[in-house]
N, C-alpha and C positions, 0 to 999 in steps of 0.2 A: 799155573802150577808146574813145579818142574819135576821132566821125568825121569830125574835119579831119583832109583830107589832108595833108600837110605831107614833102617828097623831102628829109633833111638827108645823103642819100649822101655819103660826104666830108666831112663838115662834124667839127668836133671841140667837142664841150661838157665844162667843166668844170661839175661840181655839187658843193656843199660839203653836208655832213647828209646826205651823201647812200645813207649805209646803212641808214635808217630812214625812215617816218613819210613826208611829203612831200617828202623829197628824193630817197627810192627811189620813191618813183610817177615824179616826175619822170623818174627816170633809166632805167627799166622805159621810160616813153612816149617819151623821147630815142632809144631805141634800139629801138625800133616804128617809130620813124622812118627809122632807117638809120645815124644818130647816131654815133661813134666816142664813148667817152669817158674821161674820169678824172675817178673817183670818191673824194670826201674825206670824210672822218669820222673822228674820234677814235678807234673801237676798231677794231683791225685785223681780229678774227675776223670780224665782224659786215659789213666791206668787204671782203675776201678773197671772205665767200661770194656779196655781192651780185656783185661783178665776174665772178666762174665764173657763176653763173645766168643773165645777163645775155649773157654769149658765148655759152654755149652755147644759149639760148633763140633769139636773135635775129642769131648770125652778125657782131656787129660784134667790132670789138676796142676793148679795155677794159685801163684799168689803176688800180688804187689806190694811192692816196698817205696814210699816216695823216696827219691836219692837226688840229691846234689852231688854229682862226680866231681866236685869242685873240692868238697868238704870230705877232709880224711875222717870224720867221725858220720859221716853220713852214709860212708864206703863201709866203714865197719859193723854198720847197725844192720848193713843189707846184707854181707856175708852171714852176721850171724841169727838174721833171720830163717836167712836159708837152708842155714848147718839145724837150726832149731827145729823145722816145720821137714825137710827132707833128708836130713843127716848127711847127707855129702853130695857134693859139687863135682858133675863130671864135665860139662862145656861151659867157657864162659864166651862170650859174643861181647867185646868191647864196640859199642855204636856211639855213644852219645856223642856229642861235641858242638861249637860252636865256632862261626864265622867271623871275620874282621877283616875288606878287604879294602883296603887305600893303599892309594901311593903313599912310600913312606914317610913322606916328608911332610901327609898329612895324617898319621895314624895316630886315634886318639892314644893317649901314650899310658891308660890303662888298661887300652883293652892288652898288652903285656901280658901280663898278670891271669887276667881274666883266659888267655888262650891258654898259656902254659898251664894252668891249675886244671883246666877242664882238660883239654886235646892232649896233654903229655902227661900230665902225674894224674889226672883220672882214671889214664890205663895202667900205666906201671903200678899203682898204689893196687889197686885191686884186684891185679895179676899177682902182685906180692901179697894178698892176704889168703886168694883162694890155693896157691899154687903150694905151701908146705902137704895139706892133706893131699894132693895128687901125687907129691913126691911118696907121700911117706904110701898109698898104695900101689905108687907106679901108676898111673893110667890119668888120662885127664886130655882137653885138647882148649887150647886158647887161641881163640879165631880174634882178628882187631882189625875195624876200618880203618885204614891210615888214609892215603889220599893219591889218584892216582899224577898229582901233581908232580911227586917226586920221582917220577922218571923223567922229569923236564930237567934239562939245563944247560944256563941257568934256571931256577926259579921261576916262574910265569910273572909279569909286570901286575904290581896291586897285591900278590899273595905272600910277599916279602916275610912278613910275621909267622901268618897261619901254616906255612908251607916248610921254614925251616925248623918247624917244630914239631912239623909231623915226619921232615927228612930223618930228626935225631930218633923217633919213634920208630920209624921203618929199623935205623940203624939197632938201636935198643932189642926190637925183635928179633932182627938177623943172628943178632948174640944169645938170645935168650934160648934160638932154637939150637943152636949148639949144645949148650947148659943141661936142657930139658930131655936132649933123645936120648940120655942117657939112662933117665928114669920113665921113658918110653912115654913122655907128654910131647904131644903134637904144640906145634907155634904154626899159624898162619896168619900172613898178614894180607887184606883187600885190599887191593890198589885202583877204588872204583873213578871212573872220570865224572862230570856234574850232573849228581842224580837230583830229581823230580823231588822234594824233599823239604823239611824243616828249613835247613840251612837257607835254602832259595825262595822259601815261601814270600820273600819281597819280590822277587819278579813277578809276582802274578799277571802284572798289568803292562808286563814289555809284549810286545808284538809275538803273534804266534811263532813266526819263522825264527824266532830267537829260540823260544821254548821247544820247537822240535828238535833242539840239541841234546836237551833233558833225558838224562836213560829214567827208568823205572823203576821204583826203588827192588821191583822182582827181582832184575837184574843182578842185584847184590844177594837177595838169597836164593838164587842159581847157584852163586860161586862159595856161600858158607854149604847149601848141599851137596855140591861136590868136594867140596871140603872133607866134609864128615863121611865120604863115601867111598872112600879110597881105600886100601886093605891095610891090617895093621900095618906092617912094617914098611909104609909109604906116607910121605908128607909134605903137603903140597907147602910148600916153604913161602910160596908171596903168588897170589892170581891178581893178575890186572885185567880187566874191561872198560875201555875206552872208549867213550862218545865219538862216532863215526865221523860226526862233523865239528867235531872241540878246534881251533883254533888253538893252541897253549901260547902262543906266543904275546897273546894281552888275555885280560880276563875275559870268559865267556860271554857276559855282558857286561859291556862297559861302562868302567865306574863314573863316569858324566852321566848316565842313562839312570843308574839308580839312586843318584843325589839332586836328581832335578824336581822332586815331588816338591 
């Protein structure tokens, strides 16, 4: 548990991913906080249970929405879930995403498609649906995991795809937070290095001394509470935390290691 204070009584967060890995740390710490939320992820078992643990641990109310971040009518149904059941949206937590990492001259050539629709227009689309009502009351704060890949460069080897698309993202938010402080909505963007998590859930079975490179997915909501804890007229514009022992310069674990099963 982390020890920034942070009062979100009231307050309503949307989190995508968020029944798993860093999007359920997140949502677990949102609501230590006092947090109201709605909770998205693709399998409904797996957010059914987090949203009951969740109430009943911490006293907020909570609802689930399945979503495919992938699917702009999927993004939409969750917004207006939310606008329906709590009338307005004050933090949204962009989590969800997915992984594809070959060298490029072996990447399947749909996962394309598959990256950009989830990792880029999953965020931008959904920031563009909640973000008119934050304008039109002033106030709102949009936190988004990017990657802390793209402080690398080049690119780290094998992340060719997944990495220049979360660079255009970083860039996307940099702009948006100019756009935004006008009408006094916060932009933050996570620049986490390789958390313990959904994405890696195939390592399981690499050797421990690999996996102690792994941060936790806590780790990540450390930095959305310091986020949200900062005084108004302060904005923490991009936080990075980087795995002590990350290597960037080939993938963390190497892509011969997890194509050998």
């Amino acid at each position: 548990m982390s020890h920034v204070s942070v009062d979100l009584k009231g307050k309503v967060a949307i989190i995508t991913g968020a029944s798993r890995g860093i999007g359920r740390a997140v949502a677990a710490r949102l609501a230590s906080h006092g947090a109201n939320l709605v909770l998205a992820s693709r399998g409904k078992e797996a957010l059914d249970e987090t949203v009951h643990h969740l109430k009943d641990k911490y006293g907020i109310d909570a609802i689930g929405v399945p979503t495919d971040v992938a699917k702009l009518t999927d993004l939409q149904n969750l917004v207006n879930k939310a606008k329906a059941h709590f009338k307005q949206i004050d933090i949204l937590v962009n989590v969800a995403g997915v992984s594809s990492q070959h060298p490029f001259h072996l990447q399947p050539i749909e996962d394309f498609e598959m990256l950009a629709n989830t990792n880029y227009l999953g965020y931008v689309r959904l920031i563009r649906l909640v973000i008119p009502d934050m304008v039109a009351r002033k106030n709102g704060h949009l936190i988004n995991v990017v990657s802390g890949s793209t402080l690398v460069d080049p690119i780290p080897r094998g992340f060719l795809a997944y990495s220049s698309l979360k660079m255009g993202l970083r860039a996307f938010l940099k702009g948006l937070f100019w756009e935004m402080r006008e009408h006094n909505i916060k932009v933050t963007s996570l620049l986490p290095g390789v958390v313990a998590s959904d994405l890696t859930d195939h390592l399981k079975d690499v050797a421990q001394e690999q996996r102690e490179r792994l941060m936790d997915p806590n780790a990540v909501a450390d930095m959305v509470s310091f986020a949200l804890s900062v005084p108004a007229n302060a904005c923490p514009l991009e936080l990075a935390v980087i795995n002590q022992l990350t290597t960037w310069t080939k993938p963390v674990i190497d892509y011969q290691q997890t194509q050998a099963k």
